[in-house]
N, C-alpha and C positions, 0 to 999 in steps of 0.2 A: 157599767159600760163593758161590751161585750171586745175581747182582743180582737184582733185582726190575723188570719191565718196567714201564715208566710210557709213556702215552700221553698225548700233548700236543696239544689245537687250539687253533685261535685263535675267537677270538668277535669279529667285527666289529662295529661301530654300524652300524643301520639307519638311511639318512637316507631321509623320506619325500618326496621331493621337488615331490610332487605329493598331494594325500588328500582324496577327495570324498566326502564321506557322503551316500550314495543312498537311506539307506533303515533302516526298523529292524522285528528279526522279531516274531514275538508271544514269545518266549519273552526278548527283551530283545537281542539281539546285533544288533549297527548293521551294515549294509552298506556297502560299504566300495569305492571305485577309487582304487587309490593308484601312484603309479609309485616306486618302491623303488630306490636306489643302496646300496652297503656300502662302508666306507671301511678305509682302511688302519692305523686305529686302533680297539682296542679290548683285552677283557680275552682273558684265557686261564685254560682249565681243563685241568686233567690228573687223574689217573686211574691209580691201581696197584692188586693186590690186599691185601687184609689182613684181619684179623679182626675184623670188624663194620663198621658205616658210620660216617664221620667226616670233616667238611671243616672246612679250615683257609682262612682268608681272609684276603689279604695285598695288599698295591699301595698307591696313593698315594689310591684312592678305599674304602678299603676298610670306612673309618669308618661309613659311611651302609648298610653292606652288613651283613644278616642272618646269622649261622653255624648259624642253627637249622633247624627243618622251613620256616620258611617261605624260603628260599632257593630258586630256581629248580633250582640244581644236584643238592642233597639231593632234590628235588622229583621229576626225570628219574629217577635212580638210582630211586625209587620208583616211579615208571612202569613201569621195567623189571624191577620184581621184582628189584632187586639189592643186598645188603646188604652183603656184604663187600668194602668198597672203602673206600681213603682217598681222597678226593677235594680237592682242593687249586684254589682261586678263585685267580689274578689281577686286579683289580677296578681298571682304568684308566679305566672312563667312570664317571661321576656317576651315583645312581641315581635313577628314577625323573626321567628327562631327557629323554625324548620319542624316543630313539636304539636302542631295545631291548635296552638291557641286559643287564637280567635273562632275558627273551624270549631273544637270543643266548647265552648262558649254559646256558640249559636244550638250547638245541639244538647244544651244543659239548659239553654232559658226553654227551649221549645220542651223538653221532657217537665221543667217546672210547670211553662203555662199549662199546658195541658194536664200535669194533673189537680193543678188550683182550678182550671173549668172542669174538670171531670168530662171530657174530652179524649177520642182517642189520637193519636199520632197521626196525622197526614201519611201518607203513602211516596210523595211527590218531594221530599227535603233535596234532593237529591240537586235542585234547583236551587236554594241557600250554596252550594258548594260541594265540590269531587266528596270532600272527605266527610260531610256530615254526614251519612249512613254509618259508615264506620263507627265515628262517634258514638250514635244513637246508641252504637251496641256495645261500645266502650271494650271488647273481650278479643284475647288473639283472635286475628284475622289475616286470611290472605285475602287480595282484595284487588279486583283487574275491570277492563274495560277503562271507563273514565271514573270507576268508585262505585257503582251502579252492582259490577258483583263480588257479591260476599262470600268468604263459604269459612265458619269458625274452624282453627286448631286447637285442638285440645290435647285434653291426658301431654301439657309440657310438664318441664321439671321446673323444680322453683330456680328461678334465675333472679339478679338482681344486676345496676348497674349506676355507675355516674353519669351525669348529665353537664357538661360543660360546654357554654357561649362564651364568646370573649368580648360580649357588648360591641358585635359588628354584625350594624343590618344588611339582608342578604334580600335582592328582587326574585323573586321567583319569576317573574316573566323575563328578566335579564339573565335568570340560570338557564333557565330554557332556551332563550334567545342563543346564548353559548354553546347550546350542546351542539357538537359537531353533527353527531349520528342518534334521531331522532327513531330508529327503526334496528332495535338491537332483541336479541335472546330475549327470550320469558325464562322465568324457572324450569326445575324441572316438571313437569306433568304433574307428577303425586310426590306430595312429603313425605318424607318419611319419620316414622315413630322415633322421638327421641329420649331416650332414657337417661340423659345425664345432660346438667348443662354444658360439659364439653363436648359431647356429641352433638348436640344444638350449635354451639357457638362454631362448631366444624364444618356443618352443614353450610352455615351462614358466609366464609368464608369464602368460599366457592361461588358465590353469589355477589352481588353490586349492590352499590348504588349509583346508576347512572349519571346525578347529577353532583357528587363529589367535584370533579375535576371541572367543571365549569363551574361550579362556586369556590373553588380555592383561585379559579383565574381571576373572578369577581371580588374575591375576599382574601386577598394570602394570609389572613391568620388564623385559619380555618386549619392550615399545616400545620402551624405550631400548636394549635390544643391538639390535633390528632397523634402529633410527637411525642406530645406529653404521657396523652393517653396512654398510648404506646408504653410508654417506658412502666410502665405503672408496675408493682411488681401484684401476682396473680389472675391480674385481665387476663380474659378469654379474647377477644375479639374490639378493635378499636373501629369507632367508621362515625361518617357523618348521618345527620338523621333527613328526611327528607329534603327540604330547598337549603336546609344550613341557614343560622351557621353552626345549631347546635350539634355538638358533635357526644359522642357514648362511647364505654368500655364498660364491656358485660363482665362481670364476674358470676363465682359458683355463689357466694353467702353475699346477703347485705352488710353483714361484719367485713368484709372485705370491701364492702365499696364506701361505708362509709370512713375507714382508715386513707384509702385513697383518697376521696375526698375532701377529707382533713386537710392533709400534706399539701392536694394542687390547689386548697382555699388558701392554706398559707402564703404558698410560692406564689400566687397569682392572686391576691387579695381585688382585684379590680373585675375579675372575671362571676359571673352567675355558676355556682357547680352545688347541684344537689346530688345525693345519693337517693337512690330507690330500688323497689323491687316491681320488677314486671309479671304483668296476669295478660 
């Protein structure tokens, strides 16, 4: 009896580390300049063949996670016209956390299916959601329009950072809904080379995230992890990650984030805080 081939990717969190909303279309979709890291934490999908479609959802985050059509992964599978598959979630990040979750999920099943069909990637994801192109390419990115343009950063330094939710869901169309001024600054033109993570984490400073302050109206505990963050001792830069509520503190070494991480799993045993490093 011959095995059954299973394909495995990993799905990163998206941390936004930068996100400026420049604008919004007639047909509703906000414009967007956001500088984009992925971390070394997140879920996993796999992918074998079988008779009809079917996922199964499993991990420490998996409660909060859908097993139905409304699932990103059954979602992709559907994008691609493909029915016969067991599809099997790992579900490590929190959902609806500001990290892209679900968003990284639909572009982990779509890179699985396709290469169990030996198939190339659609051109058109872009229609799954803003952020699945990003995903696709999982690597820093700045990334504007409604997601549609890409353009990678590289040559960064190694940075690393915590990752804390305080188990409070955040609507993204109710953060938006909030935001006062829908038609603010983009970054600057051109990045500049950063050769330290302090000079990084300086850059970034100078910079937003838009949807901060309408998701701390929507969520006030969103202040208290970013207080926390805050205090942390050798954080570079503390800030919320895209719609919240997960919020970050970049540090220069992973040894530094995960010592912080320790401490705020202590004092805050109720709260999700991973440490990692960003590519």
């Amino acid at each position: 009896m011959l095995l059954q081939m299973a394909v495995k990717v990993f799905a990163p969190a998206k941390i936004n580390l930068a996100l400026h909303v420049t604008g919004q279309r007639k047909d509703g979709y906000h414009l967007l300049d956001s500088f984009v890291m992925f971390a070394d934490v997140g879920d996993w999908v796999s992918v074998r063949d079988a008779a009809g479609a079917t996922l199964t959802v499993s991990g420490p985050e998996s409660k909060g996670a859908p097993s139905d059509a409304r699932n990103s992964v059954l979602q992709a599978a559907q994008f691609l016209n493909q029915t016969n598959l067991a599809l099997a979630l790992e579900k490590n990040l929190p959902t609806a956390a500001g990290i892209g979750g679900g968003t990284a999920d639909a572009a982990a099943a779509i890179k699985a299916i396709c290469t169990l069909r030996k198939q190339n990637v659609p051109d058109n994801v872009l229609q799954l959601g803003a952020d699945v192109p990003v995903c696709m390419q999982g690597v820093a990115t700045r990334m504007s329009g409604i997601g549609e343009v890409l353009t990678p950063v590289k040559s960064l330094p190694s940075i690393a950072c915590v990752l804390v939710n305080p188990r409070v869901g955040v609507s993204t169309p109710e953060v938006f809904n909030r935001l006062k001024s829908k038609d603010n600054d983009a970054m600057p033109v051109g990045m500049p080379g950063f050769e330290t993570a302090q000079s990084l984490a300086g850059w970034l400073a100078q910079q937003r995230n838009d949807l901060e302050a309408p998701a701390i109206n929507a969520a006030p505990e969103i202040s208290r992890v970013l207080n926390v963050l805050s205090a942390e001792k050798d954080q570079l830069l503390a800030r919320m990650s895209g719609s919240g509520a997960t919020c970050f503190a970049l540090f220069e070494t992973i040894t530094q984030a995960r010592k912080a991480a320790s401490k705020i799993s202590n004092d805050h045993p109720d709260w999700w805080v991973q440490p990692a490093r960003l590519t």
